[in-house]
N, C-alpha and C positions, 0 to 999 in steps of 0.2 A: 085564702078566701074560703069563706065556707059554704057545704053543699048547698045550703038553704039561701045561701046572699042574693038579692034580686041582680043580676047582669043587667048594666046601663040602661038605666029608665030613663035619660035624656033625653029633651026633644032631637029627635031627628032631621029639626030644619035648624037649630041652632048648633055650629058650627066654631071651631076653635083651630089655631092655626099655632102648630107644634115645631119650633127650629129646633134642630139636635144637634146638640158639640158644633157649632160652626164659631170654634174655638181659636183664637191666636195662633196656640203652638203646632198644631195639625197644619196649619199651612206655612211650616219651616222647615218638615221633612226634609230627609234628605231626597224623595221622587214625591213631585209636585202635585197637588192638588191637582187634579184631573178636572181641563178647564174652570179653573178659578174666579175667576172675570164673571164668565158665563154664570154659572154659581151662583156669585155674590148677588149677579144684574138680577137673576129668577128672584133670588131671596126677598130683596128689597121688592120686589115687582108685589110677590104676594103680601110683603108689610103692608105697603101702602093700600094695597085693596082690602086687608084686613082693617087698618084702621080705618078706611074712608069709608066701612061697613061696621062699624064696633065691635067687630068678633075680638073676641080675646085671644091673645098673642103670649103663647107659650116659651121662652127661651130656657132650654134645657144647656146645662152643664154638666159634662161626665167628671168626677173628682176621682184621683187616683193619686198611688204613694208613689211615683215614679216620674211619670212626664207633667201633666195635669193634676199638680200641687193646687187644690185652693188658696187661692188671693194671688198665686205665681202669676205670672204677663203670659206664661203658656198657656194658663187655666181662664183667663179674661177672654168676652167673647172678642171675634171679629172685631178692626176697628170700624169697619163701614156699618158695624150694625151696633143703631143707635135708641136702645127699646127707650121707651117712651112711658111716663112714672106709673102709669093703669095695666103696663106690661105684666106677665106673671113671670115668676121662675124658680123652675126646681133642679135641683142638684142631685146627681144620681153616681150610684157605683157600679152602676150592671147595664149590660147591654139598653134591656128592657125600658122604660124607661117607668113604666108602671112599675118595674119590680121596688122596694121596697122607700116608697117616694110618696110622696102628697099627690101627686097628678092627676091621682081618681078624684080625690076626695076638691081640689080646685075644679076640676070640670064637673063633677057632679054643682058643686056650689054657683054652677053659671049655666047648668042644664043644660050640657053639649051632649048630644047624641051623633056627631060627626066630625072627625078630628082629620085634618088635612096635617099630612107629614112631607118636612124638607129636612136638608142637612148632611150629616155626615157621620160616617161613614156607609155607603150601600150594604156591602155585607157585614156589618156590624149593628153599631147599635140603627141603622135605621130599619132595616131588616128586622130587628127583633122587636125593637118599637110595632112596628106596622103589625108583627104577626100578636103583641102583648094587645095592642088596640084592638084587635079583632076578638079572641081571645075573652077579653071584656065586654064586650058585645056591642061596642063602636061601630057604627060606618065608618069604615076609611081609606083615603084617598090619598093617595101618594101622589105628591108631585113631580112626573117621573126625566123632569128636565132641570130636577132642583134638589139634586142629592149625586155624592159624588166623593172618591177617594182619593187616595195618594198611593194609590196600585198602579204598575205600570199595566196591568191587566185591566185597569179600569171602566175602559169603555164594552169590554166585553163584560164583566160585573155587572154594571149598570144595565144592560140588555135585559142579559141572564136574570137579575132579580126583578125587575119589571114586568117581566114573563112569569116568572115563579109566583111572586107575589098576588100577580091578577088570577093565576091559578088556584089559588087560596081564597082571592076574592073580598084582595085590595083592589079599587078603583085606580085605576093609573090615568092620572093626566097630565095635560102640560100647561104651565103655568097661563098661558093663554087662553087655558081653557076653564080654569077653576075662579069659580065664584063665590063669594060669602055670602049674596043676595039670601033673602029667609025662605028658600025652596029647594027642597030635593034635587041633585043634579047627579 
């Protein structure tokens, strides 16, 4: 990025809703998905409010030479998540998911200035996501009941970067509290 590039000139009431790796093979680990179920229910919970508002619906796939092979059944997302053909998706190799990806350049082309983040993993890529969103000069808003690992440490993670994150000055909410409606929240 260069010094002169303008940082996100997006409208700040339009809104895009970011899933990260909530990939097959992640939830085959050998230590499980830290409440799963729960998870999936948030995920879905914000699709459907994403769609029943036309925000655009990001599904990120992390690609790697080792676990998450592209086109592999580990690298396929979720089976319960079923994006819908106006869906977007990019395919990344770095935490970030900004790092060297189409991401800007599809939320620029839909004038988002406020990217709502879920998925997996907390202190991986959703963590680095949230801080590359800000970074970019994003509003954004972690859903902080709708990201989660396969650390048995997990639920102390999940605190831990909730905390950290809003100190930085990600939005932290819970899926019941996040809205797509066309106004600042």
């Amino acid at each position: 990025m260069s010094a002169n590039k303008p940082i996100n000139l997006g409208d700040p009431y339009q809104t895009a809703l970011l899933i990260i790796d909530v990939q097959h093979g992640l939830f085959n680990k050998s230590t499980p998905i830290y409440q799963a179920d729960n998870l999936i229910q948030n995920i879905l919970a914000l699709v459907d409010k994403a769609h029943q508002s036309d925000t655009p619906i990001v599904y990120i796939q992390h690609n790697d030479d080792k676990y998450l092979i592209k086109d592999s059944l580990n690298w396929q997302l979720h089976p319960r998540l079923q994006p819908k053909p106006q869906d977007l998706h990019v395919f990344k190799e770095h935490g970030n998911a900004f790092e060297q990806t189409n991401l800007g350049d599809l939320l620029a082309a839909a004038n988002v200035g406020r990217i709502v983040i879920a998925g997996l993993v907390t202190h991986g890529c959703v963590k680095s996501t949230c801080l590359g969103g800000l970074k970019e000069g994003y509003q954004v808003v972690l859903a902080g009941d709708t990201h989660s690992s396969f650390s048995k440490a997990a639920p102390v993670l999940i605190d831990k970067w909730n905390k950290l994150l809003a100190e930085k000055g990600v939005i932290v909410k819970t899926t019941s509290e996040i809205s797509f409606l066309k106004e600042l929240k």
